[in-house]
N, C-alpha and C positions, 0 to 999 in steps of 0.2 A: 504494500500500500504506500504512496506517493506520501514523501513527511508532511506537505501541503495539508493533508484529507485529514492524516493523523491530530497535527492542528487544527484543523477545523471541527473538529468534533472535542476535541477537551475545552478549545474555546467558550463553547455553546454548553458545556456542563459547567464551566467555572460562573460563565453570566448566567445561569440558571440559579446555579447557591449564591451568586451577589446580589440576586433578583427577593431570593428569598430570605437573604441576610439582614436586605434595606426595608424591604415591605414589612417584616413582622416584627413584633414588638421581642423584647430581651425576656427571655425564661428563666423564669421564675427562680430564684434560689435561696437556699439555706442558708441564712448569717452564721452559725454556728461552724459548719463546716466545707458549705464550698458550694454543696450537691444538689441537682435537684431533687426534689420532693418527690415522694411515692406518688405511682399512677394513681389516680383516685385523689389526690389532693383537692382540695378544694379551695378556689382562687380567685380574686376578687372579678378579672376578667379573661378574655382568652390569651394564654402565652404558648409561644411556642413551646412544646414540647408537652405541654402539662394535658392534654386535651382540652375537648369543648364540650362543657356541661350541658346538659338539653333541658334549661329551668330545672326546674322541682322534682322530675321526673326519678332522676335518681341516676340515670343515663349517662355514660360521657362516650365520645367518641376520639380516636385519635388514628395513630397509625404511624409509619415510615414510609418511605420512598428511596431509592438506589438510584442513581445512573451511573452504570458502568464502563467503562473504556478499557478494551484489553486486545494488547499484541504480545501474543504468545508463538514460539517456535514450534514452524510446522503448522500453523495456523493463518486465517487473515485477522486483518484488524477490524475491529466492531465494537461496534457500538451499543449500550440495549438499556431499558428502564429493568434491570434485574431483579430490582423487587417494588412492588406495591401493597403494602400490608395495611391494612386496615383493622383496628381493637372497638372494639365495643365489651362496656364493662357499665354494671349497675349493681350501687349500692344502696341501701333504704337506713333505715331505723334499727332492723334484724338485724341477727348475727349472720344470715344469706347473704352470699354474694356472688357474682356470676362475670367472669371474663369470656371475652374468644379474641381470636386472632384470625383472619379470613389472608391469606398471602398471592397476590395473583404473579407466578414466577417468570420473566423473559417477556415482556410482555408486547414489547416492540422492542427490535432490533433494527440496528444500521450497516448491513455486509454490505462490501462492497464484491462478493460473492458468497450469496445464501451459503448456510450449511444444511444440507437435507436431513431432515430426521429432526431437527430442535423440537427442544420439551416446552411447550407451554404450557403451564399447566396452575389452575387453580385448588389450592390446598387451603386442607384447616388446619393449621396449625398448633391453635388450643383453642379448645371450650370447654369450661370445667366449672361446677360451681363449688363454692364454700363453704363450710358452717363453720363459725369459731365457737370453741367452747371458752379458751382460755388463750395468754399468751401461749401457753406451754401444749397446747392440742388445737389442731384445725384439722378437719377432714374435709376430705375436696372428692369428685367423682367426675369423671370425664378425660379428654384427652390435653396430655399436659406433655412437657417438655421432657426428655429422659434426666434426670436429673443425677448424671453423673461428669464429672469435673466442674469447672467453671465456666469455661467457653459455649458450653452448649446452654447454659441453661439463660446467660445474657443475651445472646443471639442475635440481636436486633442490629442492623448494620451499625447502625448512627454509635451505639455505645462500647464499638470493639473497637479497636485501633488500626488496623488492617482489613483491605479489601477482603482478601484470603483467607480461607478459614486453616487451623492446623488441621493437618492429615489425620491424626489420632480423632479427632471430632465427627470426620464423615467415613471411615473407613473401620475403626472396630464397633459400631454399637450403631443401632439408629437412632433418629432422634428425637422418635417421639413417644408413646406409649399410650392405651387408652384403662383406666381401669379407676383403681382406687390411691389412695395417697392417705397418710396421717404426717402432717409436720408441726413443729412448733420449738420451740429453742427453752434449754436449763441451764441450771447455772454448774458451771465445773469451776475449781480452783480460782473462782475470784473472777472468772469471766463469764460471760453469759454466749453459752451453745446454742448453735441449730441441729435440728433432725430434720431427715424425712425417713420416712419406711412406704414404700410402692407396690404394687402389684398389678398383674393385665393376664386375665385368660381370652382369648380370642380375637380376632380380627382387629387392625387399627381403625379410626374411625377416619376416611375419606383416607386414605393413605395415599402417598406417589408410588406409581406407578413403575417409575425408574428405580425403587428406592427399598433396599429390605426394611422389614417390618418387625416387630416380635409376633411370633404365636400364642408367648406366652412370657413372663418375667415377674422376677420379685428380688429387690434390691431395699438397699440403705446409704444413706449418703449420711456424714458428720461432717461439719464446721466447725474449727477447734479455734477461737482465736488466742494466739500467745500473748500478745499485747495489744497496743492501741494500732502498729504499725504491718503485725502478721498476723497471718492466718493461715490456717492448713486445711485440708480438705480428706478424708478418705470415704471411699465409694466400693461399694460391692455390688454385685447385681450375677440372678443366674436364670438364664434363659436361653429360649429356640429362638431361631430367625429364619421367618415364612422364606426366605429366597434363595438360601444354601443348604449344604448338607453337611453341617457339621456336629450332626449331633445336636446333645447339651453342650452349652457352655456356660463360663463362670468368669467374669471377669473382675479386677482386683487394680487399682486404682488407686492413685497419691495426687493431689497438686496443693501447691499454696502461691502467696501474695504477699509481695512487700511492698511497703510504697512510703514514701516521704518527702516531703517538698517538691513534691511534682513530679519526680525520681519514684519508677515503679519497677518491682523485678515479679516476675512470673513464673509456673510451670506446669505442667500436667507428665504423667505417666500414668501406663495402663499396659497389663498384660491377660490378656485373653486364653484363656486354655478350653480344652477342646475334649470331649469324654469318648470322640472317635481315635486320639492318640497323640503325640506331641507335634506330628507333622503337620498338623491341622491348626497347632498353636499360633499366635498373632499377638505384637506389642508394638510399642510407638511411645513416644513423649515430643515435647517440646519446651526451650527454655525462650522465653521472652523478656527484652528489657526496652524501654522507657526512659527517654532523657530530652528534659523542656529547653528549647534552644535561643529560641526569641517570643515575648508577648507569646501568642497561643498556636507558635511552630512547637512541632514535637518530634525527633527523632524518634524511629522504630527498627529495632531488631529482634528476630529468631531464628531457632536455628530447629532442625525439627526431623526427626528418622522415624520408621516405621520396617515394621515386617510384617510380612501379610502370606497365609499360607496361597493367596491368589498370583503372586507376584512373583518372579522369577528368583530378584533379587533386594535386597535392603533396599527401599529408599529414601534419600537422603537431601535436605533443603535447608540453603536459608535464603532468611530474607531480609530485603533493607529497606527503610521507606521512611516518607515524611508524612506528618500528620499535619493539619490545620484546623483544630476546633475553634469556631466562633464561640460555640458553647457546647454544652454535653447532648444539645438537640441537633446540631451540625454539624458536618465533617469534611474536609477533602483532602483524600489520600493520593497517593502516588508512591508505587514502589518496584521492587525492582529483586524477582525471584529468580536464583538460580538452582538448578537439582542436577543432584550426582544418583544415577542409578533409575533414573526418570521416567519409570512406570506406569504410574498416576498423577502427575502434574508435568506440564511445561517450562521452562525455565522463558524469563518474557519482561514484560512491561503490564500492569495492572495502577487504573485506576479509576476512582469514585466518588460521586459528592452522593451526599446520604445528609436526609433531615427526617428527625421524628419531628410528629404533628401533634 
């Protein structure tokens, strides 16, 4: 693709996030410490990011949007709105509560030759309602997010730091689950834990199509925080997956989170085993860091392997990229992947402006 065309289209995604950078008012934030407010906040008017209440109703509506730009090796250059996600969430008086997330994937594209076969495809990504007992117990029913590491269960373009997702996130587990849930956080040694405990007998609900699924799972996830600045994560889960033949499996999982003055360190691991034998076995991780460069630039790196009983051999990435948050509702990235062993990803040019609504 001619560099002319290449510019021409980052162009038209950067005046897109300038467009919606100028036009919308500054989202909403926490004097305390920095962040925005939980979905569901309620706000004197509409801000970016927070959603928009529908009066009294009880109703908010919100969502995300992607535009992505990628030239990958071995591929053309293109263009495409990657994701259009739309949330609807209603709270009352009760202790009911009721999210979804409706996601419409790829939805227009810009090739400068088509690729035949593209997924378009509209998914649920979660609909799930709540009941709270206590801080310490909620039970939720519906389809929710597979709640194992960190990366998968934030998800949302606008709030990850990278176009990209790690390998370990789309290739051992899916990522979503439909069943039952109890979560709610205790207090360990002076800090205050999270839990969840999950389970799903049967079919996902609206599943892709492109995408395995569980048959069946029942997992735990812990949130450990050390101090004000880490936190650690472990995750178990042991399930079928409708789209391979691997048996049971059981997978077993680490990641934590550092972060301080802007300055943030990351990680996930995960190893997979397999009750058809060790050849069948599968693991991955990645380490990510974080470092604020100017006003709201942000350098990004990781670095990230995988083995997979699908794959010939180990593969192996990293990546390097620049961040631009207006705020934690906006984004525009730009980065720059290479892979060693490159089985499942390209080595390229990737990037994206991404705003929650």
């Amino acid at each position: 693709m001619a560099l002319h065309a290449y510019g021409k289209i980052f162009v038209s995604m950067l005046a897109a996030a300038l467009f919606l950078a100028i036009g919308s008012p500054a989202i909403a934030v926490n004097d305390s410490n920095g962040e925005i407010g939980e979905i569901g906040e309620a706000t004197p008017s509409y801000e970016l990011g927070q959603g928009l209440r529908l009066g009294e109703s009880g109703f908010t509506i919100g969502g995300y949007t992607s535009l992505q730009l990628q030239d990958l090796q071995n591929s053309d250059t293109r263009g495409s709105l990657s994701h259009l996600s739309m949330f609807v969430w209603w709270e009352g008086e009760s202790r009911l509560k009721f999210f979804s997330e409706i996601d419409s994937q790829n939805t227009l594209s810009a090739d400068y030759q088509s690729e035949a076969g593209e997924n378009h495809f509209l998914s649920i990504e979660r609909l799930y309602f709540d009941y709270t007992f206590s801080d310490s117990l909620t039970l939720r029913a519906g389809k929710y997010l597979t709640p194992i590491g960190r990366w998968n269960q934030v998800h949302a373009d606008p709030l990850v730091w990278t176009t990209s997702r790690p390998l370990i996130t789309v290739n051992l587990f899916p990522d979503n689950a439909t069943g039952l849930m109890a979560l709610g956080n205790f207090h360990m040694l002076g800090q205050q834990a999270d839990y969840t405990v999950y389970t799903s007998v049967g079919s996902d609900l609206r599943a892709d199509p492109t995408e395995s699924h569980f048959s069946e799972v029942s997992g735990l996830r812990l949130n450990l925080p050390a101090n004000e600045n880490t936190q650690f994560g472990l995750s178990y889960a042991n399930f079928v997956q409708s789209a391979t033949n691997q048996g049971r499996e059981q997978l077993l999982g680490m990641d934590f989170m550092w972060s301080s003055h802007g300055v943030e360190v990351s990680g996930e691991g995960a190893y997979r085993m397999s009750s058809d034998g060790a050849q069948h076995n599968a693991k991955g991780g990645f380490l990510q860091g974080v470092v604020p460069l100017v006003d709201r630039l942000y350098a990004v790196g990781r670095i990230e392997s995988i083995s997979n009983p699908d794959l010939q051999n180990t593969t192996r990435l990293w990546v390097l990229g620049l961040n631009y948050r207006r705020s934690r509702a906006m984004s525009l990235k730009l980065e720059f992947i290479k892979g060693i062993n490159q089985n499942i990803s390209a080595s390229g040019f990737l990037s994206s402006v991404s705003v929650l609504f």
